[in-house]
The first five atom37 places (N, CA, C, CB, O) and aatype in JSON, in Angstrom:
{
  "aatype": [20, 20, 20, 20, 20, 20, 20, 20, 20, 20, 20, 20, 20, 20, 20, 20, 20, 20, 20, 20, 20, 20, 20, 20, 20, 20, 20, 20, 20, 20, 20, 20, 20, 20, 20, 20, 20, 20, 20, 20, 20, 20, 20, 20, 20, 20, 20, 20, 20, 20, 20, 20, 20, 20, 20, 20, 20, 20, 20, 20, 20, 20, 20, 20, 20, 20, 20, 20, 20, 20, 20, 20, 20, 20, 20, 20, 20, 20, 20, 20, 20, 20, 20, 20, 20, 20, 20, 20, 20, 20, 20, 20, 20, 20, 20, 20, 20, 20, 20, 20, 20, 20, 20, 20, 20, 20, 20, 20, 20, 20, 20, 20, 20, 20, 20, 20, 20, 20, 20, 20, 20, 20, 20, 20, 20, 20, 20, 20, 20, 20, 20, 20, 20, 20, 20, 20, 20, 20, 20, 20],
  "atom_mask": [
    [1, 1, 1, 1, 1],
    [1, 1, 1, 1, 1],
    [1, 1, 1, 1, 1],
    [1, 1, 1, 1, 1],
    [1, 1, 1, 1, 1],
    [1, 1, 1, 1, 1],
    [1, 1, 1, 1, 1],
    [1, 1, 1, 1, 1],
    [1, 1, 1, 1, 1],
    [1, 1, 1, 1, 1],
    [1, 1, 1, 1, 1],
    [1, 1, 1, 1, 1],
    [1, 1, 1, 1, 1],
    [1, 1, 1, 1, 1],
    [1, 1, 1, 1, 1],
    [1, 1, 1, 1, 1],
    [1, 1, 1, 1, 1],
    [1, 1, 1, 1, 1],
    [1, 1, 1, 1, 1],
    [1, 1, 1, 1, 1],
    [1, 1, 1, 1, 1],
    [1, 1, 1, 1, 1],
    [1, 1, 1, 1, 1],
    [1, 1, 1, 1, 1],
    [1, 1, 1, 1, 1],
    [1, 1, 1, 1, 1],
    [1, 1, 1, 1, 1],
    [1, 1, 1, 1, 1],
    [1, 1, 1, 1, 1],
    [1, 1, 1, 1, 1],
    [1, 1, 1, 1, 1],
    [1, 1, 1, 1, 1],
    [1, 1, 1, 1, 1],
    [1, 1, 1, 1, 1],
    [1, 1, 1, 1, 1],
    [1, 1, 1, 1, 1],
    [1, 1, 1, 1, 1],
    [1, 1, 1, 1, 1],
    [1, 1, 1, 1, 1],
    [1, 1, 1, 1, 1],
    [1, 1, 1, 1, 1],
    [1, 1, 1, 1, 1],
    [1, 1, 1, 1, 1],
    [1, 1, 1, 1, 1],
    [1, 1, 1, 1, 1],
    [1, 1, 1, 1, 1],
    [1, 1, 1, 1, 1],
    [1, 1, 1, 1, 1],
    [1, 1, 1, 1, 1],
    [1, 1, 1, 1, 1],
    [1, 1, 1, 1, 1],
    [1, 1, 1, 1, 1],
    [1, 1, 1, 1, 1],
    [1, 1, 1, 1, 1],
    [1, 1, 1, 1, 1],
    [1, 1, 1, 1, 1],
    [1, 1, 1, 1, 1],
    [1, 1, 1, 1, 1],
    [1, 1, 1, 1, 1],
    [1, 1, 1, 1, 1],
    [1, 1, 1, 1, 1],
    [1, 1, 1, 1, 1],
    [1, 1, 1, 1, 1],
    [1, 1, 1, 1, 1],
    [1, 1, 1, 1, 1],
    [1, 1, 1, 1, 1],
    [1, 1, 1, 1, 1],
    [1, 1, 1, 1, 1],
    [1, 1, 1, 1, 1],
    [1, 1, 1, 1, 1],
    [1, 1, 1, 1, 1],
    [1, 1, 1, 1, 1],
    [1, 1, 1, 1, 1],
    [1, 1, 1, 1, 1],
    [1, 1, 1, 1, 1],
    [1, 1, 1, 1, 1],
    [1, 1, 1, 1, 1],
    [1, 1, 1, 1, 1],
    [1, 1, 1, 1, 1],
    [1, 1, 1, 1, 1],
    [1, 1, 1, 1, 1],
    [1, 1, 1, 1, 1],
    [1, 1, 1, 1, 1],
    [1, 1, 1, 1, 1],
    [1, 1, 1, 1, 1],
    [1, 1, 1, 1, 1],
    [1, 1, 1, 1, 1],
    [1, 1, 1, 1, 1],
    [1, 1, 1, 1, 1],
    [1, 1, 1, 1, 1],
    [1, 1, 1, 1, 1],
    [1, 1, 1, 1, 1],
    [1, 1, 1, 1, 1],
    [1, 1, 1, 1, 1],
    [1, 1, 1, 1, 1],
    [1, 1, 1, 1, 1],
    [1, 1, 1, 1, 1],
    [1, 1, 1, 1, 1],
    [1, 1, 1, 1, 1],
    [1, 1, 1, 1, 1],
    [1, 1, 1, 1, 1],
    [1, 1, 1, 1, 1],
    [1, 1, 1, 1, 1],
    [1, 1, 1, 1, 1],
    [1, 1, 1, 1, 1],
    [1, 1, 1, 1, 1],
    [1, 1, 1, 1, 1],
    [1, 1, 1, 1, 1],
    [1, 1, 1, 1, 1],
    [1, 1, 1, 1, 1],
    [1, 1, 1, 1, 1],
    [1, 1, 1, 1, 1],
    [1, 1, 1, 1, 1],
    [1, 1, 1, 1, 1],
    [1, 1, 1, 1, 1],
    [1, 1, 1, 1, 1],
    [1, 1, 1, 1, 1],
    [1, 1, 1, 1, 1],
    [1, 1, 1, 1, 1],
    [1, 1, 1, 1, 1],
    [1, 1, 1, 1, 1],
    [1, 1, 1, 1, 1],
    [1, 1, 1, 1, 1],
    [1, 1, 1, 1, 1],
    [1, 1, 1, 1, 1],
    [1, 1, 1, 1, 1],
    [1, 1, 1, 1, 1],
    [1, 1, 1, 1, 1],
    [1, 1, 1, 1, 1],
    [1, 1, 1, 1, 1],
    [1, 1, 1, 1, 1],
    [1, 1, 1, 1, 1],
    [1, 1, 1, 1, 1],
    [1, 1, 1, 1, 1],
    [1, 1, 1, 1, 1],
    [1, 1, 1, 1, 1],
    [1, 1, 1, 1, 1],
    [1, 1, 1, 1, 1],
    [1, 1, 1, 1, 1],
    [1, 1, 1, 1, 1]
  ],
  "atom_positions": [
    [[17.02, 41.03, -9.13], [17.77, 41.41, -7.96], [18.69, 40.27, -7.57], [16.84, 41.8, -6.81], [18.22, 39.15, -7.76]],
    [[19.39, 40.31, -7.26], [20.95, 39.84, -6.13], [21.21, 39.84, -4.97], [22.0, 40.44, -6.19], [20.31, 40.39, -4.34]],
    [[22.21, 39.41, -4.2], [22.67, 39.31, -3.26], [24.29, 40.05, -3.7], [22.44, 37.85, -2.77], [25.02, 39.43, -4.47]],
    [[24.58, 40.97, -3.31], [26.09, 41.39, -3.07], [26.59, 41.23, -1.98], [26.39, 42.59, -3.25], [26.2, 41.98, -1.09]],
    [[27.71, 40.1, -1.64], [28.48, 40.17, -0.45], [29.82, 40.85, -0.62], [28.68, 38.84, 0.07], [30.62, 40.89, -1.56]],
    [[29.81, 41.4, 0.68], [30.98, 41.85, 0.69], [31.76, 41.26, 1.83], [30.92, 43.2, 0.7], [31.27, 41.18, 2.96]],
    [[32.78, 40.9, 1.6], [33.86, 40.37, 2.8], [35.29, 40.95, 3.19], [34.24, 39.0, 2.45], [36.34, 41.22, 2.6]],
    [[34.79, 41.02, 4.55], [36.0, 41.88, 5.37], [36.9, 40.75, 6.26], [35.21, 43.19, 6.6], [36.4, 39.98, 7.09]],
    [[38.38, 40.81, 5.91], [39.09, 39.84, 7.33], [38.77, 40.47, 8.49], [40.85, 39.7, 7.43], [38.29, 41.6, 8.45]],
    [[39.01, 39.76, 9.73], [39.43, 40.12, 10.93], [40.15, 41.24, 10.79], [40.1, 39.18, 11.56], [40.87, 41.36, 9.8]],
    [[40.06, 42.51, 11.99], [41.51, 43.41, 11.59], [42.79, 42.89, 12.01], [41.55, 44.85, 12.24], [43.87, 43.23, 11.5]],
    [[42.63, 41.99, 13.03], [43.68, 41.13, 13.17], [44.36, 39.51, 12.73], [43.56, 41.2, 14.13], [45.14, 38.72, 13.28]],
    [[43.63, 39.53, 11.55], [43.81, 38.14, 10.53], [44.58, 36.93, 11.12], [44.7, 38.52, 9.13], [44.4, 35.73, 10.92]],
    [[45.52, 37.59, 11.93], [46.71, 36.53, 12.01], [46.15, 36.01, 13.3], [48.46, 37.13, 12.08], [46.35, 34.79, 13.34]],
    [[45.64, 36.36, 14.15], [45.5, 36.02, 15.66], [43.71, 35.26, 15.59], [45.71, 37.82, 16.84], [43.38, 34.37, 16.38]],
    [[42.91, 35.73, 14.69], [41.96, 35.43, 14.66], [41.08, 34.78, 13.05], [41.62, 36.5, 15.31], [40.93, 35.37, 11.99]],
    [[40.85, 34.07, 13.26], [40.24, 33.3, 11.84], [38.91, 33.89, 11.85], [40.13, 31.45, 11.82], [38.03, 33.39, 12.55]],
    [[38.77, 34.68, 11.3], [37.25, 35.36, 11.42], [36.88, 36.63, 10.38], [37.08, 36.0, 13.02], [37.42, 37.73, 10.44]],
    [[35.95, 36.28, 9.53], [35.85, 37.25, 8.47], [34.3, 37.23, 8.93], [36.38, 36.82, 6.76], [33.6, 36.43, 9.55]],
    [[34.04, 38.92, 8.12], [32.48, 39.26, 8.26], [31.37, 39.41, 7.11], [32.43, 40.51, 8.87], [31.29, 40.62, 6.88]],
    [[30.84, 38.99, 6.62], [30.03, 39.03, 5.33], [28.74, 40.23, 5.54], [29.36, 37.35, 5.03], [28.04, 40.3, 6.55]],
    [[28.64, 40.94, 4.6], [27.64, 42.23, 4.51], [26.79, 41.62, 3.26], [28.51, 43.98, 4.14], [27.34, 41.2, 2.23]],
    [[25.88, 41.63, 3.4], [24.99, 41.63, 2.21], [24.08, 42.27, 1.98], [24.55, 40.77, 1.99], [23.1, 42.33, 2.72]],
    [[24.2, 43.01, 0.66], [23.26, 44.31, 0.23], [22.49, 43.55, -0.91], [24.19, 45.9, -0.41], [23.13, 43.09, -1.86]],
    [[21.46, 43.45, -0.85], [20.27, 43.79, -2.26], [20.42, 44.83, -3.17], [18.85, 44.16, -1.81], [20.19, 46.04, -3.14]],
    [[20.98, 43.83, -4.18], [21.0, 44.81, -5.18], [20.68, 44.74, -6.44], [21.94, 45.2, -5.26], [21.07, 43.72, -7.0]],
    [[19.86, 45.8, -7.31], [19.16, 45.33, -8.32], [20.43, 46.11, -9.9], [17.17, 46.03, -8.07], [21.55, 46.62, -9.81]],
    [[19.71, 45.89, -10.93], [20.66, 46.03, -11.79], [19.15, 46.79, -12.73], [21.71, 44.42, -12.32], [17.94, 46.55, -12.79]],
    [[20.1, 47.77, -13.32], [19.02, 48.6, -14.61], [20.15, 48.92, -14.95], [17.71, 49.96, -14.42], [21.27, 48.67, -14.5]],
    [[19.47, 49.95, -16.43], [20.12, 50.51, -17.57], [19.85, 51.74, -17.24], [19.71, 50.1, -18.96], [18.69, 51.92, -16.84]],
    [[20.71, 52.88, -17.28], [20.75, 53.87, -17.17], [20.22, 54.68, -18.69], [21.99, 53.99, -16.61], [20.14, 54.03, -19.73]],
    [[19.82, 56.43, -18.64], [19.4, 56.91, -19.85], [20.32, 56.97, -21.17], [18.99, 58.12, -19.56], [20.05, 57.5, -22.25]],
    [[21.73, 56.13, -20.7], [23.03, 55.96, -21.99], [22.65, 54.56, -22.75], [24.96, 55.76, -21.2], [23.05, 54.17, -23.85]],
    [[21.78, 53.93, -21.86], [21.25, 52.2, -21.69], [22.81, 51.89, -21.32], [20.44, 51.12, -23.45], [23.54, 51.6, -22.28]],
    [[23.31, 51.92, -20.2], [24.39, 51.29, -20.11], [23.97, 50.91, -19.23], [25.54, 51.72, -20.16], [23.03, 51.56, -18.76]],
    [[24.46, 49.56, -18.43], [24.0, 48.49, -17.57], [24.81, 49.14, -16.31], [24.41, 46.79, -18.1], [26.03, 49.31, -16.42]],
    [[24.19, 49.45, -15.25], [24.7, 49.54, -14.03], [23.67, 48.9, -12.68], [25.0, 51.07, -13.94], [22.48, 48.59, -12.73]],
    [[24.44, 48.84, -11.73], [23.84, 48.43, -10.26], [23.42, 49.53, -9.32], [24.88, 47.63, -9.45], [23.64, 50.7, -9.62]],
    [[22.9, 49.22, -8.3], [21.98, 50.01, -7.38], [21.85, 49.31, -6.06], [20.54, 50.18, -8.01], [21.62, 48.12, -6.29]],
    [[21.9, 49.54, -4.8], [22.09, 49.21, -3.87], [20.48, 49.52, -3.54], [23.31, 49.76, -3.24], [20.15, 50.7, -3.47]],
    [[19.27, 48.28, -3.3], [18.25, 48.94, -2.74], [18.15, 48.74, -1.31], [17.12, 48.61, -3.34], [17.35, 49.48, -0.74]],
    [[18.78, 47.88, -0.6], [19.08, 48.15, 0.6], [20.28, 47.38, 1.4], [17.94, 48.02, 1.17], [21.12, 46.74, 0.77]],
    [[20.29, 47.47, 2.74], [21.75, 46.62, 3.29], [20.86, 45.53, 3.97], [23.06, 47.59, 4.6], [19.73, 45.96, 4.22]],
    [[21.04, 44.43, 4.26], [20.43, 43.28, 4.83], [20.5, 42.51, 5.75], [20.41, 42.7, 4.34], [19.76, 41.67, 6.27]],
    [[22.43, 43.28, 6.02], [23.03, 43.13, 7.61], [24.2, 42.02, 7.33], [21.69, 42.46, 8.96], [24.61, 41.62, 6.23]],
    [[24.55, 41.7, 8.42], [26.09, 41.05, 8.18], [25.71, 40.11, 8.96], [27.61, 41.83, 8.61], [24.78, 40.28, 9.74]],
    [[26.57, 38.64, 8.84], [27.44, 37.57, 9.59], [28.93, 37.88, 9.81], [27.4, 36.26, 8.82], [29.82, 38.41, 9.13]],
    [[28.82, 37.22, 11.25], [30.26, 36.86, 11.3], [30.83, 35.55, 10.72], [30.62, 36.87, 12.62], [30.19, 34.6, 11.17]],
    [[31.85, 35.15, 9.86], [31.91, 33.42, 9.69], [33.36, 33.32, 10.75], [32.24, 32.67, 7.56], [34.15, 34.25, 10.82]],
    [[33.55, 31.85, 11.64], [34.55, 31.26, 12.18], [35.24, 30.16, 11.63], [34.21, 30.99, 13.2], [34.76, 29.03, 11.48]],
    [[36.33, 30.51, 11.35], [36.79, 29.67, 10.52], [36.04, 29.05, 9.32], [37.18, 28.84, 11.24], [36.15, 29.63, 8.24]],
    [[35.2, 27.82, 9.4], [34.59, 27.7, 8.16], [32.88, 27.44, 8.32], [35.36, 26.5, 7.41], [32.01, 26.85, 7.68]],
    [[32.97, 28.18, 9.45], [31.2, 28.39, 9.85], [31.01, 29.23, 10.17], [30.46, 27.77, 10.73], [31.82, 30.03, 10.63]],
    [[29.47, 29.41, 10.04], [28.73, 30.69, 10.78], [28.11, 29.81, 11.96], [27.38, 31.65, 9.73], [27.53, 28.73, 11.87]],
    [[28.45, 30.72, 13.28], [27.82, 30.2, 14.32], [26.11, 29.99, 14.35], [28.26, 31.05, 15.33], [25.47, 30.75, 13.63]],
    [[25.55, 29.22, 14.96], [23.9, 28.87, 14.43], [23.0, 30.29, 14.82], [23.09, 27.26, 15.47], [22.09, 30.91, 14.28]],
    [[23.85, 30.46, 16.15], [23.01, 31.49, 17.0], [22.67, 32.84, 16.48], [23.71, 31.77, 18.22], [21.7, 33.57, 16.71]],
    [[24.08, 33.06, 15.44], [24.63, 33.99, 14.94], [23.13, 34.15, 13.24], [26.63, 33.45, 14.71], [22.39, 35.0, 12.75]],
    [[23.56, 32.54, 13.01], [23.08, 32.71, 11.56], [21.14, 32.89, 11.91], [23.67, 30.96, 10.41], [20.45, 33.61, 11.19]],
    [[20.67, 32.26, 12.84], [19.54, 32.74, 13.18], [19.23, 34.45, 13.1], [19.42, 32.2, 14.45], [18.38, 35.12, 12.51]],
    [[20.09, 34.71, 13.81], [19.72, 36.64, 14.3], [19.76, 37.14, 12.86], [21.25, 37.77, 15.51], [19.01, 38.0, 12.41]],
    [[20.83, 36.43, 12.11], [21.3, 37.21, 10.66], [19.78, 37.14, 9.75], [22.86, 36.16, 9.65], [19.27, 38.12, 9.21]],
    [[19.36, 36.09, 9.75], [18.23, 35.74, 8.86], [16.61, 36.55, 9.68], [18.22, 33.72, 8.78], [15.61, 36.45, 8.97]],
    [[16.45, 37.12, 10.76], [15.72, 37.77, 11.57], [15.64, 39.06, 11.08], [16.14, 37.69, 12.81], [14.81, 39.85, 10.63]],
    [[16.98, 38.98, 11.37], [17.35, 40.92, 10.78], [17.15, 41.35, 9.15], [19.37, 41.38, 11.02], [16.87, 42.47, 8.74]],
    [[17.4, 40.02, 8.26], [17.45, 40.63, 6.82], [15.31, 40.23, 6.74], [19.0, 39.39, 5.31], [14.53, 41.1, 6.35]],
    [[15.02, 39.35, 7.02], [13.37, 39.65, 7.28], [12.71, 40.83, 7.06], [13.0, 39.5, 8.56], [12.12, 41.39, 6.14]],
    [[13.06, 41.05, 8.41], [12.98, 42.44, 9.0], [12.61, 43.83, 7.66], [14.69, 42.66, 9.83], [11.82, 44.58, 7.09]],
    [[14.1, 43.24, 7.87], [14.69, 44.3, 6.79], [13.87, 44.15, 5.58], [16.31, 44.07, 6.37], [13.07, 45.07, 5.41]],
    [[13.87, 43.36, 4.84], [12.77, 43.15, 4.08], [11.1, 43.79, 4.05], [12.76, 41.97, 4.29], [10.51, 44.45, 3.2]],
    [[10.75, 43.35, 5.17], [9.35, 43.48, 5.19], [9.07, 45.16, 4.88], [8.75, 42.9, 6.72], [8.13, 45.66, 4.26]],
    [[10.18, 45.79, 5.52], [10.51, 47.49, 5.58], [10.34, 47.98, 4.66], [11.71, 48.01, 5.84], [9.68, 49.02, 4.71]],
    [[10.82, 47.5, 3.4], [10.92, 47.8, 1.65], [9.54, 47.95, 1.53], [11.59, 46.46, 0.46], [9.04, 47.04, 2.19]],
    [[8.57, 48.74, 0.98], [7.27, 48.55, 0.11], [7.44, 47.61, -0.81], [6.81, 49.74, -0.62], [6.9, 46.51, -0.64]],
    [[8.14, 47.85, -1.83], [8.63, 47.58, -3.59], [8.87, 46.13, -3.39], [10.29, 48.51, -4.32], [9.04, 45.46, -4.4]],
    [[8.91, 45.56, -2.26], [9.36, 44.14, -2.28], [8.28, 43.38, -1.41], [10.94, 43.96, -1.68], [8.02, 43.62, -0.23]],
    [[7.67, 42.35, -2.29], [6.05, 41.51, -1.63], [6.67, 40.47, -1.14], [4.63, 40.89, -2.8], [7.9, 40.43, -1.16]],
    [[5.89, 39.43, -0.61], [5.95, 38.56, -0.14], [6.6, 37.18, -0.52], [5.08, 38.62, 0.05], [7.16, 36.47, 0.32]],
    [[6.46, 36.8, -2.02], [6.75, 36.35, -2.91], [8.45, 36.76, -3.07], [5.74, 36.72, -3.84], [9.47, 36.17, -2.73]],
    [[8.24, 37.87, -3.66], [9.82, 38.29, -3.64], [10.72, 38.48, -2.48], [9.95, 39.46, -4.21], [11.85, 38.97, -2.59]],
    [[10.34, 38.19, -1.68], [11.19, 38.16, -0.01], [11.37, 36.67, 0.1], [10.13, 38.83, 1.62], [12.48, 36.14, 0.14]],
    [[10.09, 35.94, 0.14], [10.83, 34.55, -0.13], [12.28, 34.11, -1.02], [9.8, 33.83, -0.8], [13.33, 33.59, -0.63]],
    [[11.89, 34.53, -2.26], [13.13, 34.43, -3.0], [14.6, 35.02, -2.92], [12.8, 34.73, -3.98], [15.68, 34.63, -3.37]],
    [[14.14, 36.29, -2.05], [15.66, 36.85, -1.72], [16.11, 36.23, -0.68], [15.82, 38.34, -1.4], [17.33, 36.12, -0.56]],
    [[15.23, 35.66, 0.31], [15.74, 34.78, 1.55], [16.33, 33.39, 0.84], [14.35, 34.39, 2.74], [17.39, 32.94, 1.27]],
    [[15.84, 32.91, 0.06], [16.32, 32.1, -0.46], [17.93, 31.74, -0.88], [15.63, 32.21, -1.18], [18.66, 30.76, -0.71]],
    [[18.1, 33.31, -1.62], [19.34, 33.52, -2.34], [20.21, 33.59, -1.09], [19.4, 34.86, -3.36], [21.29, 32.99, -1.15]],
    [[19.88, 34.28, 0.12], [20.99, 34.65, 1.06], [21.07, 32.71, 1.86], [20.35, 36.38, 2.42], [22.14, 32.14, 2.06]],
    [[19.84, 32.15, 2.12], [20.2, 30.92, 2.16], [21.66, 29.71, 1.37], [19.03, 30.67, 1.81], [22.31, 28.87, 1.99]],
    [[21.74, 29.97, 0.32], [22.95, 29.94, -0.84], [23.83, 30.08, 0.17], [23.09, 31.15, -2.16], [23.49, 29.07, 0.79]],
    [[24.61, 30.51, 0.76], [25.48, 31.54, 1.18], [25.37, 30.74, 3.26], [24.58, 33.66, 0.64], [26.29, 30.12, 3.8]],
    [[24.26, 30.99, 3.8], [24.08, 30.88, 4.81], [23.05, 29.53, 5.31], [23.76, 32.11, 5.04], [21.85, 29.35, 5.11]],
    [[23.83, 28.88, 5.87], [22.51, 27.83, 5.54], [21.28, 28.56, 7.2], [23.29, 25.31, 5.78], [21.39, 29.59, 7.86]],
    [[20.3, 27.47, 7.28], [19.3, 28.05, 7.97], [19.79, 26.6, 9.41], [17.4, 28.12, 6.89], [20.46, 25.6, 9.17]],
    [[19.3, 26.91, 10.56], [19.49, 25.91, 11.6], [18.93, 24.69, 11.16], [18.9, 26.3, 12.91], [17.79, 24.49, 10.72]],
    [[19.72, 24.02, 11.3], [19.08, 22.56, 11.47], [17.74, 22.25, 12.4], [20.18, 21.68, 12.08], [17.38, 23.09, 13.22]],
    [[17.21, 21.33, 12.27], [16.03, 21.07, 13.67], [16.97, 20.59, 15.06], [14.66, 19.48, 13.25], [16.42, 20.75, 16.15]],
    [[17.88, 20.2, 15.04], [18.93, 19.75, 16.25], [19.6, 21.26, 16.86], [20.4, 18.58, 15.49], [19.71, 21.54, 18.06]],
    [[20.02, 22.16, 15.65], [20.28, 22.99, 16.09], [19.26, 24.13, 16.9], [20.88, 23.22, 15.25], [19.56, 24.67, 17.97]],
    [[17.97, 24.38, 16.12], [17.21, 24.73, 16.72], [16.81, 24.5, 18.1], [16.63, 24.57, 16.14], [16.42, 25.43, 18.8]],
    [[16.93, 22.9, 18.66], [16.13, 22.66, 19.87], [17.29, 22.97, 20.78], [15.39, 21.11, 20.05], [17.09, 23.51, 21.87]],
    [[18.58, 22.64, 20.33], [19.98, 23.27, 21.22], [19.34, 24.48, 21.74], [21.56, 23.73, 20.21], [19.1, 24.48, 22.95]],
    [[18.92, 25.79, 20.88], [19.04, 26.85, 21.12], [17.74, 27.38, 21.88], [19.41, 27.4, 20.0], [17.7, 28.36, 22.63]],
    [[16.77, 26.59, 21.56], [16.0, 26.38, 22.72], [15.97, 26.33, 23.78], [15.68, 25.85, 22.79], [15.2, 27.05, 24.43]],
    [[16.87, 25.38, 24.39], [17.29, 24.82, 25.53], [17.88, 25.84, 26.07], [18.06, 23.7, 25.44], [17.63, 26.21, 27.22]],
    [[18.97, 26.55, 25.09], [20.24, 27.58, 25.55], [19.26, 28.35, 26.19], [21.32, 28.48, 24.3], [19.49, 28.67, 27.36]],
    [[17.72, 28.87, 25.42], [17.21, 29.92, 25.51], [16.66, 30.33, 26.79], [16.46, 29.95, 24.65], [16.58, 31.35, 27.47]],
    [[16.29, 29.0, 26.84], [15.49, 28.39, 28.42], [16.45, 28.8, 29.72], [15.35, 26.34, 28.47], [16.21, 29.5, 30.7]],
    [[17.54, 28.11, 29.33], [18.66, 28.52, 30.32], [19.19, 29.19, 30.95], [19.23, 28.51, 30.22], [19.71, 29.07, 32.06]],
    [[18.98, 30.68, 29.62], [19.76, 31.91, 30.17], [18.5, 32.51, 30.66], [20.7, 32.92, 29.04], [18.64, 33.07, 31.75]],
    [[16.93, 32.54, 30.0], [16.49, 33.17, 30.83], [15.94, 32.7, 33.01], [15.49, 33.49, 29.79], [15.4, 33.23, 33.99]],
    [[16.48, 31.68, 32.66], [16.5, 30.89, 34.25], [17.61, 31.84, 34.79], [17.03, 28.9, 34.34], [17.24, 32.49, 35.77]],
    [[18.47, 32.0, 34.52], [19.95, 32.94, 34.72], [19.32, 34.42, 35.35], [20.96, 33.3, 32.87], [19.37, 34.95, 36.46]],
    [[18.72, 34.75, 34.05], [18.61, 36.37, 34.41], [17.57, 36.67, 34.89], [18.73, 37.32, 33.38], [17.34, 37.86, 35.08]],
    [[16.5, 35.59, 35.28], [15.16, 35.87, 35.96], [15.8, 35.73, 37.69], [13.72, 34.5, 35.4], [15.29, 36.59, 38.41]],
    [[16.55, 35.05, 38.24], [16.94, 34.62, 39.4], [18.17, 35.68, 39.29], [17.19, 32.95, 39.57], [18.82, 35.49, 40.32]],
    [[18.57, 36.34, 38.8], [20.01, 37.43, 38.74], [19.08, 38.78, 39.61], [20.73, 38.0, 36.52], [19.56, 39.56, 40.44]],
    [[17.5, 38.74, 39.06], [16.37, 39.88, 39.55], [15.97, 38.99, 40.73], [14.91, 40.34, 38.34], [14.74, 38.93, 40.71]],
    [[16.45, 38.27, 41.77], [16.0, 37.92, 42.77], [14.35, 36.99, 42.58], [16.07, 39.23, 43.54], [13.57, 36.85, 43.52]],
    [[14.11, 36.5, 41.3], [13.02, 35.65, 41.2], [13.16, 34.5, 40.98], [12.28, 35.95, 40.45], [14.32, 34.17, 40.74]],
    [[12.14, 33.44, 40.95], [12.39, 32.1, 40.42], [11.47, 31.78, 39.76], [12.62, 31.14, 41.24], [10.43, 32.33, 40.11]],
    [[11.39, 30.92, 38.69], [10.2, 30.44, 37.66], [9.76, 29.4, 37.72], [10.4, 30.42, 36.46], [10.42, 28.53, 37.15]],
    [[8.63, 29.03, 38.31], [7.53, 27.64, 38.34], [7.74, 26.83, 36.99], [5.67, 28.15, 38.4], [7.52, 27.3, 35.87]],
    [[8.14, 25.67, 37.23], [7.61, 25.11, 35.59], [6.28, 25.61, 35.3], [7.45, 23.33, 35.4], [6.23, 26.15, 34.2]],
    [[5.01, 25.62, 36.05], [4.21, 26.01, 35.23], [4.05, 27.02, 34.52], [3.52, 25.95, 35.57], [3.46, 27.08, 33.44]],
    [[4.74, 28.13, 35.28], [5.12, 29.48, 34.8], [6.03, 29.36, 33.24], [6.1, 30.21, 36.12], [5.75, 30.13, 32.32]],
    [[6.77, 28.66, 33.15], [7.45, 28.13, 31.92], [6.27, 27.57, 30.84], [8.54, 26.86, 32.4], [6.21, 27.98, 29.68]],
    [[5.67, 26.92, 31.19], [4.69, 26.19, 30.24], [3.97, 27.28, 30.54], [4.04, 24.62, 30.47], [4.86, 27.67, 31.31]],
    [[3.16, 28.13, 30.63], [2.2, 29.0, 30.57], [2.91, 29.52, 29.16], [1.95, 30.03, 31.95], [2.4, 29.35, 28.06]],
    [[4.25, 30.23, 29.39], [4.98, 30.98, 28.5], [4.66, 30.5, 27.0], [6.47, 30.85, 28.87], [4.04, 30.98, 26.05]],
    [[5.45, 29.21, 27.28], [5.74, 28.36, 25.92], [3.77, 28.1, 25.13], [6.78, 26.33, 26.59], [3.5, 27.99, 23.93]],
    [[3.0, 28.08, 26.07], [1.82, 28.12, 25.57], [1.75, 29.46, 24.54], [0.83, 28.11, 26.77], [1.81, 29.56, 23.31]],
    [[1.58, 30.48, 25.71], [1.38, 31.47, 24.93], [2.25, 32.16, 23.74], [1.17, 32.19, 25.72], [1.73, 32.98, 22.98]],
    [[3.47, 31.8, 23.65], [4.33, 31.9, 22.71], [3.51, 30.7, 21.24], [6.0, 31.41, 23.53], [3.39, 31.05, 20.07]],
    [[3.21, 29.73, 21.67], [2.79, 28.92, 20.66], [1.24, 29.53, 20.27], [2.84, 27.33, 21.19], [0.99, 29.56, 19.07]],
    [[0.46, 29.89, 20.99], [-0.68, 30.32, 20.72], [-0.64, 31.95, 19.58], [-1.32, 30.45, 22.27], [-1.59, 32.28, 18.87]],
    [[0.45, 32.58, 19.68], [0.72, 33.43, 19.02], [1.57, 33.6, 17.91], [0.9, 33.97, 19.63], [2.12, 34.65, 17.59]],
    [[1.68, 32.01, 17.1], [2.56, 31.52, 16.57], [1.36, 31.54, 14.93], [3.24, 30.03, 17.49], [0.41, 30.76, 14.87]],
    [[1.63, 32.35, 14.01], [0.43, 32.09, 12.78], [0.68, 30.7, 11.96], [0.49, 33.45, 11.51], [1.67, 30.32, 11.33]],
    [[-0.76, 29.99, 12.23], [-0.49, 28.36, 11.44], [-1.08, 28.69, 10.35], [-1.19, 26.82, 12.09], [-1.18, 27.87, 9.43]]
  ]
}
């Protein structure tokens, strides 16, 4: 199996530097002529790239969703999901640890935003309770 990307410009190319990458899993057999053809076994979801990056926030969700997507397949174990994550890695790198704790922080942030947008406010301890239980439900 493979990675097929496909890449689309912006529809407005000129005003915006921004292309979108699709990537489908796709395996390759011989048909009953034995002639070699491809097969789409599933779609794995898209990035956006900016100029000559994929945003982190962006490339996180992307690598969530093709998971996902993954785990969905029967025909494809554990073993072989590693390796297809791998291949789309090629292509996409994964967050840095700097980038990660950025997005942390971001994460922290907005939900301070939209918890007080509902007329509430959050205790640090209430925060650390969270982050506990988020870590306690974390498989080591």
């Amino acid at each position: 199996m493979y990675i097929r990307w496909i890449v689309r410009k912006h529809k407005n190319a000129g005003a915006a530097n921004v292309t979108f990458h699709d990537a489908y899993l796709v395996e390759s057999y011989r048909d009953e002529k034995d002639t070699p053809r491809q097969r789409t076994v599933c779609y794995l979801g898209n990035i956006r790239q900016i100029g000559d990056e994929f945003p982190p926030l962006e490339r996180e969700i992307f690598f969530l969703r093709a998971e996902r997507i993954l785990m969905s397949v029967p025909e494809i174990d554990g073993e072989e999901r590693e390796a297809i994550l791998a291949l789309l890695r090629q292509k996409v790198p994964e967050l840095s640890e700097e980038e990660a704790i950025i997005a942390f922080h971001n994460n922290l942030r907005w939900f301070a935003r939209w918890i007080r947008s509902r007329g509430r406010r959050v205790s640090r301890d209430e925060l650390l309770r969270m982050i506990d239980a988020a870590a306690d439900s974390i498989e080591v």
